[in-house]
N, C-alpha and C positions, 0 to 999 in steps of 0.2 A: 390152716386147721388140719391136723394130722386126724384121721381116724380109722379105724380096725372092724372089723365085724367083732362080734361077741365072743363067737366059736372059737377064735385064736387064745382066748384066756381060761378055756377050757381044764388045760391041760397046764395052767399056771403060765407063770410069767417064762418064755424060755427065749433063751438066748440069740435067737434068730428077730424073733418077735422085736427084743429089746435094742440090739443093735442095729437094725432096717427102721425104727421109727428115730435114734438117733444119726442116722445119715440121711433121712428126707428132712430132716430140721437143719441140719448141717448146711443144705444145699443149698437152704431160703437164708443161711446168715447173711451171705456178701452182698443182698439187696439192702440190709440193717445196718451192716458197716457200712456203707454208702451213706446210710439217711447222717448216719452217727457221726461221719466227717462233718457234711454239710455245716449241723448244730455245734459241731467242737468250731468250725470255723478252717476246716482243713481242704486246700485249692485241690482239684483235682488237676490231673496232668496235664500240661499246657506245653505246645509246641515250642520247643527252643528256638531263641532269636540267636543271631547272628551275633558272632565274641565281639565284645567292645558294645553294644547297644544296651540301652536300661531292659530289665527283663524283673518287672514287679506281678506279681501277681496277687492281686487283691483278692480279699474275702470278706462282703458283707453279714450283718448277723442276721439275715433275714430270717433263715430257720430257727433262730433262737428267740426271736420274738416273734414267731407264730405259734411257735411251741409254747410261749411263756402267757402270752394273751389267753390263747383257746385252753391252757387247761388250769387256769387263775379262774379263767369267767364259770368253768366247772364248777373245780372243787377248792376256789383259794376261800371260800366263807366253808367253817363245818358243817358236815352234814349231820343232820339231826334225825335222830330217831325216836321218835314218839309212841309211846303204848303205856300202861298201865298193869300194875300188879310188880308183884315181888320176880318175876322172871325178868322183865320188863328193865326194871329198874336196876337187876343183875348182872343184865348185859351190859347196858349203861356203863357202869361200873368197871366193866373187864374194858369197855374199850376205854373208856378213859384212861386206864392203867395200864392197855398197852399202845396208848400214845395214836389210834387207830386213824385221828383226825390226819399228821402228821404223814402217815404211809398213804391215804388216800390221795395228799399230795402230790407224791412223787409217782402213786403210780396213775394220776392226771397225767404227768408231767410224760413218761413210759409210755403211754398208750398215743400221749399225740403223738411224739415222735417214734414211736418205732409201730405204732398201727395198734400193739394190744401191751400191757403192762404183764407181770407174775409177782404174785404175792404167795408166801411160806406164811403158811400156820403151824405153829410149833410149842412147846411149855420149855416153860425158863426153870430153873435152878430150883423154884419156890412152887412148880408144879399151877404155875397159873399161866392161860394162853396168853402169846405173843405171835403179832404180823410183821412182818418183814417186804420190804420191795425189792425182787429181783430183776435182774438185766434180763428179757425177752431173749436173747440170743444166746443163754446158758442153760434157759427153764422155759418147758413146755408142759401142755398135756396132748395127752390121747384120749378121741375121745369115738363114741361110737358110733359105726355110721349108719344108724335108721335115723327115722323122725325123733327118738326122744334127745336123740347126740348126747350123752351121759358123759359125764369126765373117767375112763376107766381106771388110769394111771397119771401119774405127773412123772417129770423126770429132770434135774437140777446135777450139771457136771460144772465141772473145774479142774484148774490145775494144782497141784500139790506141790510147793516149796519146800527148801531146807532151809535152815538158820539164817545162810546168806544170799538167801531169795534165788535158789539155782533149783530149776525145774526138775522135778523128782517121778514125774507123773500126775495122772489124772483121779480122779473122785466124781463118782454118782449116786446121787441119792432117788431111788425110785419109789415115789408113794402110794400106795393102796387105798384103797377106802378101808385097811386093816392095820396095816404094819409100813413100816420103810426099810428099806433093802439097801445097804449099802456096798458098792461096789467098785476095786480099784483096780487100775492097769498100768501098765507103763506108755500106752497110746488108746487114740478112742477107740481105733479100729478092734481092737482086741478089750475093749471095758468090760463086754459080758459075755465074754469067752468063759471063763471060770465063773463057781456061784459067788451069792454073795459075801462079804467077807463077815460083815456082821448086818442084825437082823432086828428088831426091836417095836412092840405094839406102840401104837397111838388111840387115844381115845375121842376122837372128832366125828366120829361116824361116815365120814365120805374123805373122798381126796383131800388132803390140806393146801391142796397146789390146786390156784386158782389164776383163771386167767380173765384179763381187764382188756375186752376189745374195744378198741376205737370206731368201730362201726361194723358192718356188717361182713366188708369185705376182707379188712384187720390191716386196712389200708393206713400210711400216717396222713397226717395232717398237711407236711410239705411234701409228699409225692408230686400229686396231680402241679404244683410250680418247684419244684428243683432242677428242670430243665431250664427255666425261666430266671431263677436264680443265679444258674454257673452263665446264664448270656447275659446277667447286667452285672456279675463279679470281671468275663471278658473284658465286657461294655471300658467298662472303667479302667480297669486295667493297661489298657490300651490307648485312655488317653491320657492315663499319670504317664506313660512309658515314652509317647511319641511329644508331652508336654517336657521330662526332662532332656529327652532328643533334640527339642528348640534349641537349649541350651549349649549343645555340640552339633550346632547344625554346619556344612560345610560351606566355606567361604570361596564363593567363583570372583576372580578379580579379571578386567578386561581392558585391554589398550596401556598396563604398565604392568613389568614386573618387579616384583619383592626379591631382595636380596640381603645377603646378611649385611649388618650394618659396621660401625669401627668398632663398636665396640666388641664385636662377635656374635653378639645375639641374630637368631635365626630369625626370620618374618614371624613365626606363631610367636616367639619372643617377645620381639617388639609390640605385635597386639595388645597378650596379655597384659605386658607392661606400662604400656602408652598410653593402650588406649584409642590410639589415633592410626592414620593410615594415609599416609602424604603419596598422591597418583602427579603424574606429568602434568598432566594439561586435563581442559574438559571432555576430554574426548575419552579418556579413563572413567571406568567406575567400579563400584564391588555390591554385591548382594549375598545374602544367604540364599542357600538351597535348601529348603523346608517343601514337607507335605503340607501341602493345602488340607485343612480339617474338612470333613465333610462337615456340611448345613446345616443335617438333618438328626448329625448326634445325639443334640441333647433331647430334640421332640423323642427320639428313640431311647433314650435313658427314660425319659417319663412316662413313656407308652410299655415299658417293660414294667415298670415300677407299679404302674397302676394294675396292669393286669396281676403282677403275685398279689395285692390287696384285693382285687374281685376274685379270682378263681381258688385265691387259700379261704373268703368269705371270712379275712381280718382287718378290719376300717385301720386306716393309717391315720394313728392320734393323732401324729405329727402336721397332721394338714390343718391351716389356718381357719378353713372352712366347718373342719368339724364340729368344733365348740364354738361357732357362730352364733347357733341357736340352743341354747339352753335348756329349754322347755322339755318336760317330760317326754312329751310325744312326740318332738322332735327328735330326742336322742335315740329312744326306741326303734323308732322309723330307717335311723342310722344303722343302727347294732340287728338287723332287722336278720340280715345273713348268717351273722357270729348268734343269734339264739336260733335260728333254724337249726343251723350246724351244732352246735350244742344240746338242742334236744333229742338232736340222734344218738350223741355222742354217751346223754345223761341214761336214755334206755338202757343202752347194752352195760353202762355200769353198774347201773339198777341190778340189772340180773347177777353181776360178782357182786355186790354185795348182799344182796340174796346167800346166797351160796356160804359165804363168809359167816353170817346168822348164824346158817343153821350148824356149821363148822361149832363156832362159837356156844349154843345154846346145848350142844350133844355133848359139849365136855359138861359145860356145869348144870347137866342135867345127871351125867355121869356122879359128879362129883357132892351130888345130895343136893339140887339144886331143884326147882320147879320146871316142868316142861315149860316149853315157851311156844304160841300161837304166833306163830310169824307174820301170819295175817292180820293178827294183829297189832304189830309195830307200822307204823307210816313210815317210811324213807322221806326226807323233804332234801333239798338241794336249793341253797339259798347263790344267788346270782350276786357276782360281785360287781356292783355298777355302783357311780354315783350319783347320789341321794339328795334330792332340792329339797330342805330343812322345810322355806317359806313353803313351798307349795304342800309339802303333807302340812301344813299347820293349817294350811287356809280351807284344806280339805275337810282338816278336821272340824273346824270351828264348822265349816256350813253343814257338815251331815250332826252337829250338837243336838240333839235331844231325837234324833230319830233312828240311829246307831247308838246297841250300848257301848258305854263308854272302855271296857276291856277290849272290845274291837278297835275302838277309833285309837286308843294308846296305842296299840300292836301295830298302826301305822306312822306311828315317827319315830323316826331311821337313828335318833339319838338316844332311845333306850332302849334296856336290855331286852324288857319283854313286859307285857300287856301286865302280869300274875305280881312282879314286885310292882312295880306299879301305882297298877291298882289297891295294893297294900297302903300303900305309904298315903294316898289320897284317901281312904279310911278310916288311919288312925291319925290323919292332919283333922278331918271333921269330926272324932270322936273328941 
């Protein structure tokens, strides 16, 4: 979290201000590209073996399905937003049309893995808003540092191509709760050296640059096990390595020597060829020279394995165990870490989209549209788990005539919702 006192934007956005908040971002990328290898699947550097030895080095997806589980169980069902009136049902509308369910995904997807997501609010061509998911390690905010921590500025750079994709320079775009400042250089170091090059209002009432924290600290999801991870990527790596090494393992022979034969072939020759190995007497013999595996490997491949599924708080489906038991309360009791861990996760996204509303509600309130009470829209965040058909049915027959019946429908997981429903059992008894 980058933040400024107030007093610094006093005197406008200037050029010190602007470039000292893009080199304290600068300096937190290389822990992001780090997270970012892990989830691509990319080894980090590993000590050279010896020329002529197997040298593999493996990469499990581990970060990618921790990153895939924790922000599916988010935001992989839409988030719904409930309220009433013509404002209400306005919003609705902008986010359906601009796909809003869709970027919540990804920037799930952003937040668990790099600690917090950025999302661009912006108008399209037709003058209606559009959200965007940006890369964390391009786009920031500032924000300020008392208790209210207000978002003061955003800031989104890049690099600038030509025709045949050859680096031309850079591009920033900084946002205001007014206007966007656009600004180029030929490096970052010098981006807002000079003013901006061009300049242009927005009508959203605050920052359009919003950030999606993953928790309080903006911590990701595989931090606290990517240590954990590159030691059972090792792990393994080392015994595909020292397993193809069996295969060239060297041969000690004792009480006869090998010699080439009539035909010319060398001993390693005849091996390969043969097959066989004809010694004097029994007083001769031959053995490989192989390392002995340790014992304790594998307990130690699954003592690491277990631990990234407790300390990342993501049940590993894969276990025969898991889906043993069925039952509602049982699965729950399972998944019991992964919704802890996701109600914190759900908070702080609460709050961007918050944010996003009111972005959202100040243009088309702009644009001849009805103020909108934000208090009253409900945010809901539906959990994607799966659903025992028989047991909501059994539930529902026993709570029959004591629950109305638009309740009891809005409990089985196979329709859409309680309102058609309830319609259609209506006009079946009409």
């Amino acid at each position: 979290m980058i933040t400024r006192d107030r007093s610094c934007l006093q005197s406008g956005l200037s050029p010190r201000l602007l470039q000292g908040c893009l080199n304290e971002h600068l300096r937190g990328t290389e822990k992001l590209c780090r997270l970012r290898d892990a989830y691509g699947l990319k080894p980090p550097p590993a000590a050279a073996r010896a020329q002529g030895l197997p040298d593999h080095h493996l990469s499990h997806a581990y970060a990618r399905y921790i990153v895939t589980i924790a922000s599916s169980y988010l935001a992989g069902a839409a988030v719904s937003y409930q309220g009433h009136g013509d404002a209400a049902d306005a919003l609705r509308d902008a986010y359906r049309c601009a796909n809003v369910a869709g970027v919540d995904t990804e920037l799930a997807r952003l937040a668990s893995l790099y600690g917090k997501g950025a999302e661009i609010i912006y108008t399209d061509a037709h003058a209606r808003p559009r959200s965007a998911a940006l890369d964390p390690r391009t786009a920031f905010v500032v924000y300020a540092d008392d208790v209210s921590a207000d978002p003061l500025f955003g800031i989104h750079f890049h690099p600038l191509t030509d025709e045949g994709g050859t680096p031309r320079g850079y591009e920033a775009q900084v946002y205001t709760a007014l206007e966007t400042l656009t600004f180029r250089a030929a490096d970052y170091a010098s981006l807002f050296r000079q003013g901006p090059a061009q300049s242009a209002p927005h009508y959203f009432g605050r920052v359009p640059l919003i950030e999606y924290w993953n928790n309080e600290e903006e911590s990701s999801d595989i931090a606290c096990v990517l240590s954990l991870i590159e030691a059972y990527d090792a792990l393994e790596s080392a015994r595909v390595n020292d397993q193809e090494q069996l295969s060239d393992a060297l041969l000690i022979v004792y009480g006869a020597r090998l010699e080439t034969d009539e035909k010319g072939r060398t001993p390693a020759q005849q091996l390969r060829q043969d097959k066989l190995l004809y010694l004097p007497d029994r007083e001769a013999g031959a053995q490989y020279l192989v390392k002995q595996s340790g014992m304790g490997a594998e307990e130690l491949r699954a003592a690491i394995e277990k631990d990234i599924h407790k300390f990342s708080m993501i049940p590993d489906l894969s276990d025969h165990q898991f889906a043993g038991n069925a039952s509602g309360v049982a699965m729950k009791y399972k998944l019991l870490g992964l919704e802890q861990l996701t109600r914190l996760k759900e908070r702080w996204f609460r709050e961007a989209l918050k944010e996003r509303m009111r972005c959202y509600a100040h243009f088309l309130c702009v644009k001849g549209g009805r103020a909108l009470d934000e208090n009253a829209v409900r945010i809901t965040f539906t959990r994607s788990l799966p659903e025992s058909a028989l047991e909501s049915a059994q539930m529902v027959k026993t709570l029959e005539g004591m629950v109305p019946n638009e309740v009891l429908l809005s409990q089985l997981p196979f329709l859409d919702g309680a309102e058609n429903k309830t319609q259609e059992v209506t006009h079946g008894k009409q």
